[in-house]
Structures are given as structure tokens and as C-alpha cells.
N, C-alpha and C positions, 0 to 999 in steps of 0.2 A: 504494500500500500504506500501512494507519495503523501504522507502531509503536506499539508501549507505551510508556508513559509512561519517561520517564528514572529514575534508581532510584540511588542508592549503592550499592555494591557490599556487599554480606553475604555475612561469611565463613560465617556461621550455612548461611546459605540456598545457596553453596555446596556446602556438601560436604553438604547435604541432597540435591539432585542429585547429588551426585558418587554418594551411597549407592545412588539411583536406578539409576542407569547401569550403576556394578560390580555390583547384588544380580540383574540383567539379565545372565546370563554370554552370551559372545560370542566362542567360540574360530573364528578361522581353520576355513572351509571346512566348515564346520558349518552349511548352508543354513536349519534351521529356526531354530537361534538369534539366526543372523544378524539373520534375517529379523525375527523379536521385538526385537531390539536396535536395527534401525533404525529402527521404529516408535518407540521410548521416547527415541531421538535425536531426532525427530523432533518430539516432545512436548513434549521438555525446552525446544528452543531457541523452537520456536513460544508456548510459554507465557510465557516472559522478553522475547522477541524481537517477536509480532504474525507475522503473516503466514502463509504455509505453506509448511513443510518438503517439499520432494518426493521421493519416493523413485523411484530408476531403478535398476530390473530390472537383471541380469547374472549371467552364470552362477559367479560368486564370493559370489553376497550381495547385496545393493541396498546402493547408496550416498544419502548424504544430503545434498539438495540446496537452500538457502537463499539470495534473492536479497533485497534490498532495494530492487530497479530501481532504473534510471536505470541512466546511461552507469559501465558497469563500471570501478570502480577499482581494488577491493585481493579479492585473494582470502585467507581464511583456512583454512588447509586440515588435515584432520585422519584418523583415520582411530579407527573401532569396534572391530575387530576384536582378539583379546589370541591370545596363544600359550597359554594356559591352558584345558586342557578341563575338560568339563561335569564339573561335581562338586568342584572344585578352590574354591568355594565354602564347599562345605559344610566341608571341612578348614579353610579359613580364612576365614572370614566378615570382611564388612565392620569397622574397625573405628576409634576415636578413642581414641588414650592419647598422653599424655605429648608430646604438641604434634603427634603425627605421624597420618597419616590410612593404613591400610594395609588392604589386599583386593588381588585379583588386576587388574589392569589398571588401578591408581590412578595408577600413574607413567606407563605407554606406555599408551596415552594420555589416557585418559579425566578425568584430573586438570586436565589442561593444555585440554582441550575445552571445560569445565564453567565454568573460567577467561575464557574467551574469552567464551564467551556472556556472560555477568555482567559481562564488561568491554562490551562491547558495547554491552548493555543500559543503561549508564551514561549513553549518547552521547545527545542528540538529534535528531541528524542523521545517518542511515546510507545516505543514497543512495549509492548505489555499490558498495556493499559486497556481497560475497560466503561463502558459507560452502560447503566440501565437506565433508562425513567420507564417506571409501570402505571400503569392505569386507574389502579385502583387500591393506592395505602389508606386514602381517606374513609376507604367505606372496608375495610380488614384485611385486604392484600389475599384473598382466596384463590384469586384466578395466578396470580404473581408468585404465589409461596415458592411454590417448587423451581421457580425461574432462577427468582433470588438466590436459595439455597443452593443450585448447583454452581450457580458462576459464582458465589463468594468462595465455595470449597476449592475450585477451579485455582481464583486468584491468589486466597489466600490472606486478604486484607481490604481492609470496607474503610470504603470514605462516604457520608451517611450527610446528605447538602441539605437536611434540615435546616430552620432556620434557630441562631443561637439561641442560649439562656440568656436571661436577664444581664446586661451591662456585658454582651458579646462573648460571653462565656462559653465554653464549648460543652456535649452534653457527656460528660463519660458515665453514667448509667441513667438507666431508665428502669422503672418499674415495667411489670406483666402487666397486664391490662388484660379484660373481658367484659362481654355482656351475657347478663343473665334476664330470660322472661319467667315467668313465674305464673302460670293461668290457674284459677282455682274456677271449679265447677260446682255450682250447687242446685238450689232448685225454687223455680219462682213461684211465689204464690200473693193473694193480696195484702195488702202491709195494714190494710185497716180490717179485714172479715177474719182472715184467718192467717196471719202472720206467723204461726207458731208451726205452718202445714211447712214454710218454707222452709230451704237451705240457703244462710243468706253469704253470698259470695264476699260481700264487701267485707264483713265483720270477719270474716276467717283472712281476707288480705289483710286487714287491719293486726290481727295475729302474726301472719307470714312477716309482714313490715318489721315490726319488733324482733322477731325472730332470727330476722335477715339480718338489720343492721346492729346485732348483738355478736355478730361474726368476726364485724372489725377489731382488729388489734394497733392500735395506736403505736404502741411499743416495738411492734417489728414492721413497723410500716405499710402494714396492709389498712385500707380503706372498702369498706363495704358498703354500698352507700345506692338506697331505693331512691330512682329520680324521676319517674311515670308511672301513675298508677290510672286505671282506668276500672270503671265497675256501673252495672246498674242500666235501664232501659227509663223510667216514668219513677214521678215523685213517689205512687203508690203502688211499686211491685218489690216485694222483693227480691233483690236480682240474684238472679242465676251462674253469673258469670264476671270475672274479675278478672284483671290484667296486671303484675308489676315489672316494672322493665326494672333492673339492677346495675350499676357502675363495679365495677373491683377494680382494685390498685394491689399488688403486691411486689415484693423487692428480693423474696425467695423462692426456689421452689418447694422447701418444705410448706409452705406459706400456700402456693399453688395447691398443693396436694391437701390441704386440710380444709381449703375452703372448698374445694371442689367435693369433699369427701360429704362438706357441710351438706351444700346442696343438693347432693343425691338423697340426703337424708332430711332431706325436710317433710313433715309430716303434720297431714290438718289438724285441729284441734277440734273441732266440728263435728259430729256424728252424721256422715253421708257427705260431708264434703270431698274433692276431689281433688287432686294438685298436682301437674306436669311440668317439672320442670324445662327448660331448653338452654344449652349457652354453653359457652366455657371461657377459659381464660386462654383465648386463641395466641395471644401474641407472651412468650415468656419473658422471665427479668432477664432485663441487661446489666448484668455485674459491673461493677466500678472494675475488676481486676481486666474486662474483656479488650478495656482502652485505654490501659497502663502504660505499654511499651509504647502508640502511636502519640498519645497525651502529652509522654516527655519527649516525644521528637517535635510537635507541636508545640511547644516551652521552649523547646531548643531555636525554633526559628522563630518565634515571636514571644518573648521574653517578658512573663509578668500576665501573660494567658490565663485566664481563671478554667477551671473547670468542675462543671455543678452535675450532680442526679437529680433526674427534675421525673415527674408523677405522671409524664404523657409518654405513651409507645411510641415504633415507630416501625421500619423496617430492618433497623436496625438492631430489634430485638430478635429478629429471627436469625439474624447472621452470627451475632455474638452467642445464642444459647449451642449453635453449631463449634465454639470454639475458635470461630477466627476472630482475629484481630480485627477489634471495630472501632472507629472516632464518630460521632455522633457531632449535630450542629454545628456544621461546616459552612451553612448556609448564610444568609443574609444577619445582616444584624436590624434590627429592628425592633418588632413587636406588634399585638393585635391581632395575634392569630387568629382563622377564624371572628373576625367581627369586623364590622364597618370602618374602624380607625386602622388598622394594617396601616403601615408602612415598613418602608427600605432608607437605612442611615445611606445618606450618598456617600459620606464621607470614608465610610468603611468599606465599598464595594472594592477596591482592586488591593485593600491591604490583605480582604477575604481569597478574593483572587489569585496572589500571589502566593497565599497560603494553602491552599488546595496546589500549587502548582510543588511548592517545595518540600510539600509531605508525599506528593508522587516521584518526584525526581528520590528524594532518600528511602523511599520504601524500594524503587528498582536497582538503586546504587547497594542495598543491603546486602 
């Protein structure tokens, strides 16, 4: 393969792409936009980069697939996809004031992608080097997992273009994360003639709630935490039927294993009530140890570096519980994930840049 010529990094040039990418909307689960957005991924990196981007099919979206041959060394990994649906554009258009870069998906992740590339592009020598962006990390990485997994095993080492922690921190672990539903069954009858005929679904969620969020352990950092409940038909039926969606955080997997063990064993209080659990804790922890040896080469080239464990997953979680070498928040510095205020520090975009460039050059020089 010929790359393109080496290049200093332009902040200009930049977030000229970057505008590229967000004015290209790409919510989760949205097959056509997707589909538009990986092509324009696709574009971007081949134009800065040489080569060709490939796209591979899946029923989440197509992911974006960039090698530079030769014997795999570092993967970079990322993902297209935003939480913001179609039209969420036109409300907030792309935009540059006041040092900051703001539109819908500049911080997670498209900011910190745009970075990568352009740092990349700095290098003259990229054999080895890998690039993913998947489809679908915002809605659980299902259709991705196995992609991920095999090209990190492949390389050997993960570079994870989230966007930073707090005051550009890098993320070296992350908690497991899952969703749990929780439907209880019972049986409707009328709340004012004969209420006592009924099995009342709310009252036994009302149970499960208590029961659930009595799981958390504060102390080992797991979080158990009911955030949708739904229950009931009319002011006067007793309802039948109950819904609780559940958050978990945890930082071990003994920690995985005992809540999961929880919820297989949740049991009604209710005489005739019914309870199906669904969920797991799909994505594992990411140890602090997984991004020990890349953390202090990151220190090494930008000196005074923080690096935080922060309480959100990522894809990152699935490469490190494999045992490779993972750096998390490589991405944009910013903030506003996910919400209307998102932005991109300008001022930090090619320090980031060059930083994803210099932790690829010493992971192949290793």
C-alpha cells in the first residue's frame, strides 16, 4: 500500500473534516444513515491516509475498516455512530465560537476520530497499523463484538479515541456496565368491586425496586441503580403487568458474577405473581492494570497527563477483558456527552493528535 505523503497536522483542516462527518448525521440503528456515514468515514480517512477504507456489512450499520499491512501492530479503534437522531442537526448545526467546536456527535466520537486520522497522517511509516470505526458502540456493540475482539488479538494493542475524562484526562479503566428489564406478571381485576381478585403488578415492582437497588455495593464500586419503570392500563384496574429497566456499574468480575447470580434469583413476593428477568452485564471491567504499560508511555510523551476510571463502558472494555493492552480516551477533549452542550476544546485538537501519533510510532518501534 502507498500512503500519502506525511503532513503536519492542521487544526484548520481538522475540524474541516470534523464538519464533514457531524453535517453527515448518524444516529444508532438508523441503517440508511449509517450507511451514508460510513461511506464519508470512509472518504475522510482514505483521503488523508492513501489506501482503502472497507466497509463490512452487519445488521447494525457497516463498520469501517482501514489497514496499512504488514504484520498487525496497534489497533485504533473508534466508533460513527451518535445517540442523536435525524434532525437534531438542523436544531443545532455544526459550529466554531469562542475556541470551542460544537454539533451533535463532536465529542463521542467523531472529534476524537478526525484527530486520529490527522495524527496518523503525520507519521511516515504506518505498517502495522490498524483502524476500526463500528456502527454500533452506542446502542452495545453486538453486531461489532467479534470484529473488535479478533483485530485487537490480531494487533495486540488498542488505542480507544473516546473522548477524555474530565480536564483531558485519559480513561485507564472503566467499569462493566449492563442492562437489566425486569417484567412482572400478575392479574387485572377492578380496583374498586373486587381488588383483592387481583395480582397487582405495580406493588410486587414496587418490591423488585427495593430488592434491586439493595444489590449495590458502594464499597466495591458497583452501582445498581432502577431508572424506568412502567406499570398499569386505567386509574381503576388493577394492572396486570409491570416493566423495570435497570443501570449496573461494576469494577470487578467477582462483582459481575454476584450480581448476575442476584438477578437470576430474584423472586416475587406476591402469591401468583410472575417475574422474567432479561439482560446482562454485556460489556466487562476494564482494569486500571489493562492500561498500565500504554498510560506511562502516554506520560512519557506528554508529561503531567492525568489518568482517571470513570463509570461509562466503552469498546474498550471488550479488548482489555481479552488481555490486550488498552488506552482508553484518546479522543477529543471537551465534554457534554450525549447532551445538547457537547463541544470540542480547539485548542487541544493536534496536541491530541500528535499524541495518538506518538503512542503509535513507540508501540511499533517496541
Amino acid at each position: 500500500m502507498t500512503l500519502r505523503k506525511t503532513a503536519q497536522v492542521s487544526v484548520d483542516a481538522m475540524i474541516e473534516d470534523l464538519r464533514t462527518l457531524v453535517e453527515v448525521e448518524s444516529p444508532s440503528r438508523d441503517l440508511d444513515a449509517l450507511a451514508t456515514s460510513a461511506k464519508t468515514v470512509a472518504a475522510v480517512i482514505e483521503s488523508r491516509l492513501g489506501g482503502e477504507a472497507v466497509l463490512i456489512g452487519s445488521e447494525a450499520g457497516p463498520h469501517v475498516h482501514w489497514s496499512a499491512g504488514g504484520a498487525p501492530r496497534v489497533l485504533v479503534l473508534g466508533h460513527h455512530d451518535t445517540v442523536f437522531p435525524l434532525g437534531t442537526l438542523e436544531r443545532r448545526p455544526f459550529a466554531v465560537a469562542d475556541g470551542h467546536v460544537t454539533g451533535p456527535g463532536v465529542f463521542d466520537m467523531l472529534g476524537g476520530l478526525v484527530q486520529a486520522v490527522h495524527g496518523l497522517a503525520s507519521l511516515e511509516d504506518l505498517s502495522g497499523v490498524e483502524i476500526l470505526v463500528t456502527a454500533d458502540e452506542e446502542v452495545g456493540s453486538r453486531s461489532s463484538r467479534a470484529l473488535i475482539e479478533e483485530r485487537a488479538l490480531a494487533c495486540g494493542a488498542v488505542l480507544v479515541l473516546e473522548g477524555a475524562a474530565d480536564g483531558g484526562a485519559l480513561k485507564t479503566g472503566r467499569k462493566g456496565c449492563g442492562t437489566y428489564q425486569v417484567s412482572i406478571a400478575g392479574r387485572a381485576s377492578h380496583a374498586g368491586l373486587e381488588p383483592a381478585a387481583g395480582v397487582n403488578a405495580l406493588i410486587e415492582a414496587a418490591h423488585q425496586v427495593l430488592d434491586i437497588a439493595a444489590l449495590g455495593r458502594a464499597e466495591a464500586g458497583t452501582t445498581v441503580t432502577p431508572t424506568v419503570a412502567s406499570a398499569g392500563t386505567l386509574d381503576n384496574v388493577v394492572p396486570a403487568e409491570a416493566t423495570v429497566i435497570v443501570d449496573v456499574r461494576v469494577e470487578s468480575a467477582a462483582e459481575t458474577e454476584r450480581v448476575e447470580a442476584a438477578f437470576a434469583a430474584l423472586a416475587p413476593h406476591l402469591d401468583e405473581a410472575e417475574i422474567t428477568v432479561q439482560g446482562a452485564i454485556g460489556r466487562p471491567p476494564m482494569p486500571e492494570s489493562a492500561s498500565a504499560e500504554l498510560f506511562a508511555v502516554a506520560r512519557r510523551l506528554l508529561p503531567g497527563l492525568e489518568g482517571k476510571a470513570v463509570g461509562g463502558g466503552s469498546d474498550g472494555n471488550f479488548t482489555a477483558a481479552l488481555g490486550v493492552p488498552t488506552l482508553d480516551g484518546l479522543g477529543a477533549v471537551g465534554g457534554g456527552a450525549h447532551a445538547d452542550h457537547e463541544y470540542v476544546v480547539i485548542d487541544a485538537m493536534a496536541e491530541r493528535a500528535n499524541l495518538v501519533a506518538g503512542l503509535v510510532r513507540a508501540i511499533r518501534a517496541a
